[in-house]
C-alpha positions in Angstrom: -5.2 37.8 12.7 -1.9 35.6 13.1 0.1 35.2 10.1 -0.9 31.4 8.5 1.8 28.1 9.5 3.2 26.0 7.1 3.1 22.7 7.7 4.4 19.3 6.0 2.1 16.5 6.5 3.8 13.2 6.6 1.9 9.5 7.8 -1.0 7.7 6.2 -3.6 8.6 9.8 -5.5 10.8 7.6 -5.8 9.4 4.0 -6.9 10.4 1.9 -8.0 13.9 3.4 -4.6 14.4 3.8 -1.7 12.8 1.4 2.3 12.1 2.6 3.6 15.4 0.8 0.6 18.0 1.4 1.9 21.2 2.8 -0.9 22.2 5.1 -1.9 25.9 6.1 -2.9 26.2 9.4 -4.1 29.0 11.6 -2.4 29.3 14.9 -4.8 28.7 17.8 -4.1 31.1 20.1 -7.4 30.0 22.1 -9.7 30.4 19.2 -12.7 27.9 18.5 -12.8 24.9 17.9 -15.6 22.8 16.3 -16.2 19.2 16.0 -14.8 18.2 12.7 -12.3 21.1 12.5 -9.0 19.5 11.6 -6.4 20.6 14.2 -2.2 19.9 14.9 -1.1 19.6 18.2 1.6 17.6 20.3 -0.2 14.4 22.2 2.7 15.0 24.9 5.3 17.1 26.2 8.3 16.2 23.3 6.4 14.6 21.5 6.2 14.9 17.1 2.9 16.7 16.2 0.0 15.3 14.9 -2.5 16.1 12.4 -6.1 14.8 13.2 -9.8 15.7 13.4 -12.0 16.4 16.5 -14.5 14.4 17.2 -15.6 15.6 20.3 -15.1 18.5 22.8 -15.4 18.7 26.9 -14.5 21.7 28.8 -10.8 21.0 29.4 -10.3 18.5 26.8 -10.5 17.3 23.1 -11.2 13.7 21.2 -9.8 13.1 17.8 -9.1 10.5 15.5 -7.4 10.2 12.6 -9.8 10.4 8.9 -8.2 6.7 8.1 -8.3 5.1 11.5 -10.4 2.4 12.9 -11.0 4.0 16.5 -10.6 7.4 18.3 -7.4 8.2 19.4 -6.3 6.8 23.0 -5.6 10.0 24.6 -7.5 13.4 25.1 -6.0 16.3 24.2 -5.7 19.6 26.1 -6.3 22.9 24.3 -2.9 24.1 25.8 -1.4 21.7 23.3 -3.1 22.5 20.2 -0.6 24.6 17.9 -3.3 25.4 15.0 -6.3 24.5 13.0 -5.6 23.5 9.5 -7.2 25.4 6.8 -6.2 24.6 3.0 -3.6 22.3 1.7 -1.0 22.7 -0.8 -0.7 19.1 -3.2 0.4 19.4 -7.0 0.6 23.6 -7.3 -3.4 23.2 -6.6 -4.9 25.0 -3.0 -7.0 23.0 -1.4 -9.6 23.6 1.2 -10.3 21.7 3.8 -13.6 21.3 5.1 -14.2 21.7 9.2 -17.3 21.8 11.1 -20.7 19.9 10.4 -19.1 19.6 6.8 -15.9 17.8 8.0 -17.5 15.5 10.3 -19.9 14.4 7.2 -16.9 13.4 5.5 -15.4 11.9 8.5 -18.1 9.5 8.7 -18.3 8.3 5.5 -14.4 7.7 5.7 -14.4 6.0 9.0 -18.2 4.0 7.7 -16.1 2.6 5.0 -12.9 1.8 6.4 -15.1 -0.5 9.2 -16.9 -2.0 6.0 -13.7 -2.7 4.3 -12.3 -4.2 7.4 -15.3 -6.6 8.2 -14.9 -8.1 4.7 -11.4 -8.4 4.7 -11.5 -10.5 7.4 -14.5 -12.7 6.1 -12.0 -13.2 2.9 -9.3 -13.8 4.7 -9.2 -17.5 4.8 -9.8 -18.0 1.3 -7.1 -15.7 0.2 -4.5 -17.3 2.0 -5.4 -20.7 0.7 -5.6 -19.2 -2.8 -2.1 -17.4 -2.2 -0.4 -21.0 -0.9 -2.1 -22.8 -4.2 -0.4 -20.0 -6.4 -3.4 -20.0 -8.2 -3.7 -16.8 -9.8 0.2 -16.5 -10.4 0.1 -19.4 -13.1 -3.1 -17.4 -14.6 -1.5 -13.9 -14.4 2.2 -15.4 -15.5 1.9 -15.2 -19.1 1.3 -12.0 -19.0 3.5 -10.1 -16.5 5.2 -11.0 -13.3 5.0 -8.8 -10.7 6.2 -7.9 -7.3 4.6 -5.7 -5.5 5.3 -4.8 -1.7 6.3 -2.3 0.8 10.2 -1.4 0.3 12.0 -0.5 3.8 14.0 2.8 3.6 16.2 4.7 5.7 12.6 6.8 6.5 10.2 4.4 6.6 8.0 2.2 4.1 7.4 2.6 0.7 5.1 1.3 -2.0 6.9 -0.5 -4.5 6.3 -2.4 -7.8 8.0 -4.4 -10.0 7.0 -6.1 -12.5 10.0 -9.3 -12.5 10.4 -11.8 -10.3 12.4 -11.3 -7.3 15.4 -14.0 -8.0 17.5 -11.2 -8.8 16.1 -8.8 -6.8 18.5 -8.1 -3.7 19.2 -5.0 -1.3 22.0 -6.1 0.6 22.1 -3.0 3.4 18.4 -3.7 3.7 17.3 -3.8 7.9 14.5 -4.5 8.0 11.8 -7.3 6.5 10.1 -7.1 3.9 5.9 -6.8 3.7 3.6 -8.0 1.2 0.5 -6.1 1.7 -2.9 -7.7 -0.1 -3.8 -8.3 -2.7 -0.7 -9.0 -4.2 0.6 -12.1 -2.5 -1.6 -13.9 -4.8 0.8 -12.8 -7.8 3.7 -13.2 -6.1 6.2 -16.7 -5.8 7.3 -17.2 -2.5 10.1 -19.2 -3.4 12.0 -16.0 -4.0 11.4 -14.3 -0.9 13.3 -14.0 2.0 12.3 -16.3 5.1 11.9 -13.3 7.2 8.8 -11.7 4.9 6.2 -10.4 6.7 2.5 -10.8 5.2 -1.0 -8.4 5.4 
């Protein structure tokens, strides 16, 4: 048997199966089988950066996935000559974790993938009425006595980044920042707009 692959998992595709920071221990392929709900890493194209999803279907030349926190299947089919392994166990915190494949993956899978379409359905019934609540400022003049915070996505050199703080943003300022800044829900509703820059972008 091949000696097990170390991988560092990166992305939010497969929250929360799989966390930015999980060092995942795959088996190398090598041709072996493949079940439907196995989680597997392969390269969608020649040069491409690999990928971490899970299978969702399999034809004789040919394999669907789709990522554990995505909405649809992936666009492409994958060929098995691009598969590097199957991931087995996870390293997050010190702690080994397995990771279910098979029947017992794709249970999981659905549930995720059930929920996140849920979630999405009512998000956009609410939508409306939390804009309108977020341009009367409602909810800030409610929460202000007792905190003032800022919550948003921070741009780095590598990407986004969750941030809070719990100020207001008048003398908040990141001068090398490139790119804008996003205020994902809910927390528009605590935020004053005043303060923002005219480029920020909002969930």
């Amino acid at each position: 048997m091949a000696n097990p692959v170390l991988i560092n998992y990166i992305g939010p595709s497969m929250n929360p199966t799989l966390k930015a920071g999980d060092i995942l221990e795959t088996i190398p392929y090598a041709n072996s089988r493949i079940n439907v709900g196995d989680i597997v890493v392969f390269h969608p194209r020649k040069g491409s950066s690999h990928v971490v999803h899970r299978v969702v279907a399999l034809g004789s030349f040919e394999v669907k996935t789709r990522g554990d926190n995505n909405i649809e299947p992936d666009p492409y089919v994958v060929s098995p000559k691009t598969i590097i392994g199957i991931v087995v166990s996870l390293q997050r915190g010190g702690k080994i974790i397995p990771i279910q494949g098979g029947k017992r993956g794709l249970i999981s899978a659905n549930y995720l993938w059930a929920k996140n379409r849920v979630d999405l359905n009512i998000s956009r019934m609410l939508i409306p009425a939390y804009h309108w609540l977020s341009e009367t400022g409602i909810i800030r003049r409610l929460f202000a006595p007792l905190f003032k915070p800022s919550n948003f996505l921070l741009p780095t050199s590598s990407g986004n980044r969750n941030a809070t703080l719990f100020r207001t943003l008048d003398d908040w300022q990141t001068p090398s920042r490139k790119m804008p800044m996003r205020i994902k829900r809910p927390f528009r509703l605590l935020i004053n707009e005043a303060y923002l820059p005219d480029e920020t972008i909002f969930s």
